[in-house]
N, C-alpha and C positions, 0 to 999 in steps of 0.2 A: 129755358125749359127744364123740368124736372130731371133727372135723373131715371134711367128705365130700373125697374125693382130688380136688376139682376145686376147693374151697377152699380160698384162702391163710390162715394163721393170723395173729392180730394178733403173734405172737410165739412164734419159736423157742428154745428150751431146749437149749443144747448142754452135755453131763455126760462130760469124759470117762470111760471107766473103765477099773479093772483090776482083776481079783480083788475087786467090791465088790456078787457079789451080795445079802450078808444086807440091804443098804441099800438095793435098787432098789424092790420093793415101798414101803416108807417113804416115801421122798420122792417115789416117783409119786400117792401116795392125801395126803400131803401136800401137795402142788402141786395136785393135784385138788381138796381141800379149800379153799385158802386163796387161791387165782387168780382173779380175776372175767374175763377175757379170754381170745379162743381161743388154743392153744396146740399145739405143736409140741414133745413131750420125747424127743431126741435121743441117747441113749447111744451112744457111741463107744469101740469097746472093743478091745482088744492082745491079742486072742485071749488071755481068761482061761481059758477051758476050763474052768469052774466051774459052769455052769449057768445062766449071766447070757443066753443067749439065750433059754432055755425058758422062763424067769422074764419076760424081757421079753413074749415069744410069747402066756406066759399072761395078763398086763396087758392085751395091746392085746385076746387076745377076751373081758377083762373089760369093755373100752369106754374104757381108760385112751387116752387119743393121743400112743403111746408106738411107737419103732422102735428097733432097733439095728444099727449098721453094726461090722463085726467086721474090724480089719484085723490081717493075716499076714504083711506085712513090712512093716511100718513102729511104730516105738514112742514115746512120747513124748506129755505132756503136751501141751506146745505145739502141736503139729503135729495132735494127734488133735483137739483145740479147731478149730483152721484146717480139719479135714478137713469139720467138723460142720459151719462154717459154711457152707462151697461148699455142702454139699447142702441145708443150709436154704433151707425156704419163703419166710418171714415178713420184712418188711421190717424187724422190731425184732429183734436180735438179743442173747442173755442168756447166758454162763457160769458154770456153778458146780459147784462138787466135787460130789463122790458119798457122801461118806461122812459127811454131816447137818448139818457144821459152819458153812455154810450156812444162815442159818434159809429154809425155802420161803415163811414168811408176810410176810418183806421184797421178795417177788418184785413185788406191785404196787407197792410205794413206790418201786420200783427203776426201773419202767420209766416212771411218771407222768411226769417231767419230758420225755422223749423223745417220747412219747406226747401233750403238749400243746404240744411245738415248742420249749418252754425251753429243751432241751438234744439233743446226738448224743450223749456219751458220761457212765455215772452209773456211781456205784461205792458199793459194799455196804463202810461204812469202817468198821474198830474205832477209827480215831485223829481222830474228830470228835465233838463234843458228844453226848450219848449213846451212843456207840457203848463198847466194851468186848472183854474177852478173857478168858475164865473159866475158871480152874485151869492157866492158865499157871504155868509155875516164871519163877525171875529169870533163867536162861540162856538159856528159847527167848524170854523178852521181849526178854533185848542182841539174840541173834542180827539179831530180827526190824526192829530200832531202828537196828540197824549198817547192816543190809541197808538200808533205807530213807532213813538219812541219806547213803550212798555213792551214789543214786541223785537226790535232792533237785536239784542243778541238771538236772535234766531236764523236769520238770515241777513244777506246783504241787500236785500232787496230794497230800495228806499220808498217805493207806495208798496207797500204789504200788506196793505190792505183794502188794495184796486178787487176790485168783483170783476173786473175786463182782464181776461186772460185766455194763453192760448197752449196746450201742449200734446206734446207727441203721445200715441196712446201707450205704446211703449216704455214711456216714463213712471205708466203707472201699473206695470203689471207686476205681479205681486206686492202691493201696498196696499195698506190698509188705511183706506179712509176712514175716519171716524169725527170728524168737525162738530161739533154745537156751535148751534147761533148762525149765523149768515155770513162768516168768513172763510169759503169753501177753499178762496184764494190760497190765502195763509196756509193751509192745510197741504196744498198741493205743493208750492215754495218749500215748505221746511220738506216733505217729505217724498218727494217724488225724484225719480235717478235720474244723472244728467252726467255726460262728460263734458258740457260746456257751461259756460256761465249763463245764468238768465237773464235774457234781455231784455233791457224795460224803453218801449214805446211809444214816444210823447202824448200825448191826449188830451184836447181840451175839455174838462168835464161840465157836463153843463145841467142844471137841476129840472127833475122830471117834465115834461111838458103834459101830460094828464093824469088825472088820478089823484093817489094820494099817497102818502110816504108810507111803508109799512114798519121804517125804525123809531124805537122806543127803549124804554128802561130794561125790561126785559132782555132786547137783544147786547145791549152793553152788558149784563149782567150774565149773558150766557159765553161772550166774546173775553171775558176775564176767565172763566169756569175754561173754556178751549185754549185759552193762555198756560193756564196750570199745566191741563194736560203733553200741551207743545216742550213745556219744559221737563216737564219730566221725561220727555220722549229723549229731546236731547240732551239735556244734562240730569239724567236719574240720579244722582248721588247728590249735588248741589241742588236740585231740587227739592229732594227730601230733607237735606238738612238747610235748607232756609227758614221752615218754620224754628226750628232751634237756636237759629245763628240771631233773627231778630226777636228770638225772646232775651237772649245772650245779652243781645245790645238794649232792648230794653230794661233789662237789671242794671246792667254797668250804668245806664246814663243815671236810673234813679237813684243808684248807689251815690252818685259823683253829686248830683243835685241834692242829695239828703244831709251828706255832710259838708256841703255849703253852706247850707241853712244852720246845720249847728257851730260852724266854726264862722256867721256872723254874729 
């Protein structure tokens, strides 16, 4: 059963979405099923004009404790994530896709550490003991391994680039989010307070079950652009002089190749 509006929940659910209503049912009777704590399921959605509010609508008078907030200017993963948190209840706060790849029965394993003080921020990992990634091909595996080692000095995190995450709100009071592109995770990892280490929670990942993917050139192209920014955050001096240092290294090496050529 819902939550009464004058109760907080132990935990908010923030999904953004777009275009994902054949999966909102699913994962809300899924999450109903497999959560033992109260809850708050958050859909935040880019004005799909698909029927995702009616669907929603019809959830909450089934008893689900489920809303939707619909925004008309403004687009974006990241930012729809951030929108969902402000308006969140719950002192624990949770991220995850919409479109199933997610499993919802990881949703308690996700939040326990946070929930008995271990931890502020847990991550739903394919790249830890157990965890996994099912019917991947080998090219979105590099993608995904490129993408993750180009980001490696910034945290220790080893999927940093999981969209399945869970932290305390607490961890994020006075921070400034500011993410491009669709890796809100990362964001919250490199920049959010913690006296413990962040825990990352096995997951099998599994590829949408309806709809359609919304990644493209674009969001790798804005995920490099949030790269920049992340280093500069944490290493502002070594980040500004890296454009120098690999111009540096581009002269020496042509220097070093130029007089090869004259000294064959």
């Amino acid at each position: 059963m819902p939550p009464e509006e004058s109760e907080v929940p132990d935990v908010s659910i923030v999904v953004p979405t777009y275009q994902e209503k054949p999966n909102l049912r699913t994962l809300s009777e899924r999450i109903r099923g497999a959560f033992p704590h109260s809850y708050e399921l958050i859909f935040v959605d880019d004005n799909s004009q698909d029927g995702s509010e009616q669907e929603v609508a019809t959830l909450a008078e089934e008893g689900h404790p489920v809303r939707i907030i619909v925004r008309t200017s403004e687009r974006g993963l990241a930012s729809a994530v951030i929108r969902g948190f402000d308006e969140a209840r719950a002192p624990l706060l949770v991220c995850m896709d919409a479109d199933l790849s997610h499993p919802p029965e990881k949703l308690a394993p996700l939040v326990a550490p946070i929930l008995a003080g271990e931890a502020e921020i847990t991550v739903g990992s394919r790249y830890v003991q157990g965890g996994s990634t099912a019917g991947w091909t080998l090219v979105r595996e590099i993608i995904s391994r490129t993408a993750i080692f180009m980001a490696r000095p910034l945290t220790r995190v080893r999927d940093l680039t999981s969209g399945f995450f869970a932290v305390a709100r607490s961890a994020l009071e006075g921070v400034e989010l500011a993410p491009l592109g669709y890796k809100i995770g990362l964001e919250v990892f490199v920049k959010g307070k913690r006296q413990h280490p962040i825990v990352e929670v096995p997951i099998s990942f599994v590829d949408r079950v309806a709809g359609e993917t919304k990644f493209g050139f674009r969001e790798q192209w804005n995920y490099l652009r949030h790269l920049r920014l992340l280093y500069l955050h944490c290493y502002p001096v070594l980040a500004r002089l890296l454009p120098l240092l690999l111009l540096a290294g581009l002269a020496v090496g042509s220097y070093y190749l130029w007089t090869r050529v004259l000294h064959s």
